[in-house]
C-alpha positions in Angstrom: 0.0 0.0 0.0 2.0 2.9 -1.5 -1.1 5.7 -0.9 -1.8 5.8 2.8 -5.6 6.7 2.0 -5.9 3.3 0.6 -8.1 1.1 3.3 -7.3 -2.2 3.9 -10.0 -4.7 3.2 -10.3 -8.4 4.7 -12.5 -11.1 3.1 -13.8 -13.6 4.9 -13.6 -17.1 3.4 -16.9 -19.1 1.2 -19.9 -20.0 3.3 -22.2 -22.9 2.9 -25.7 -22.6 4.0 -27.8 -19.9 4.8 -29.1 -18.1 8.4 -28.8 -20.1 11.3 -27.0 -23.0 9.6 -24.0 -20.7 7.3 -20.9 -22.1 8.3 -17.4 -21.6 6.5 -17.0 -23.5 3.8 -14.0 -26.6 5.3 -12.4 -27.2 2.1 -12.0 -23.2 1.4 -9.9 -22.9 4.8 -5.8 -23.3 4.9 -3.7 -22.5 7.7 -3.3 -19.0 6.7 -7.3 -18.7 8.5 -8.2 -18.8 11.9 -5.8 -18.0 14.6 -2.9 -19.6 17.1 -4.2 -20.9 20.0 -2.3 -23.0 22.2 -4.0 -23.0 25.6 -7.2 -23.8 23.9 -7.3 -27.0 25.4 -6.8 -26.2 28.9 -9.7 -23.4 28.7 -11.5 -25.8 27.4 -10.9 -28.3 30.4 -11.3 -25.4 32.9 -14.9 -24.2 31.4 -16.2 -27.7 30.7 -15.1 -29.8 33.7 -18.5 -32.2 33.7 -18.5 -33.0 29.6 -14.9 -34.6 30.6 -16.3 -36.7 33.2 -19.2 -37.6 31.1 -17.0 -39.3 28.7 -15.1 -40.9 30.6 
């Protein structure tokens, strides 16, 4: 971006389905989407204690 006017523009990836049921599209995604998260997991475990013990 040589003009500093120019805006920068994201697009968000292809969706399938419409309203309630639009989801991104799985085979439109790479590793370039979404984001780093490595304690993801351990949230998880913290914010959802019972579903773990309901599958064990």
């Amino acid at each position: 971006m040589s003009d500093p006017r120019d805006k920068a523009a994201a697009t968000p990836p292809p969706t399938l389905g419409e309203g309630c049921l639009s989801r991104y599209d799985p085979e439109a995604l790479s590793d370039e989407d979404g984001t780093e998260f490595p304690g993801a997991e351990a949230l998880w475990e913290q914010t959802h204690p019972a579903a773990d013990a309901e599958t064990q």
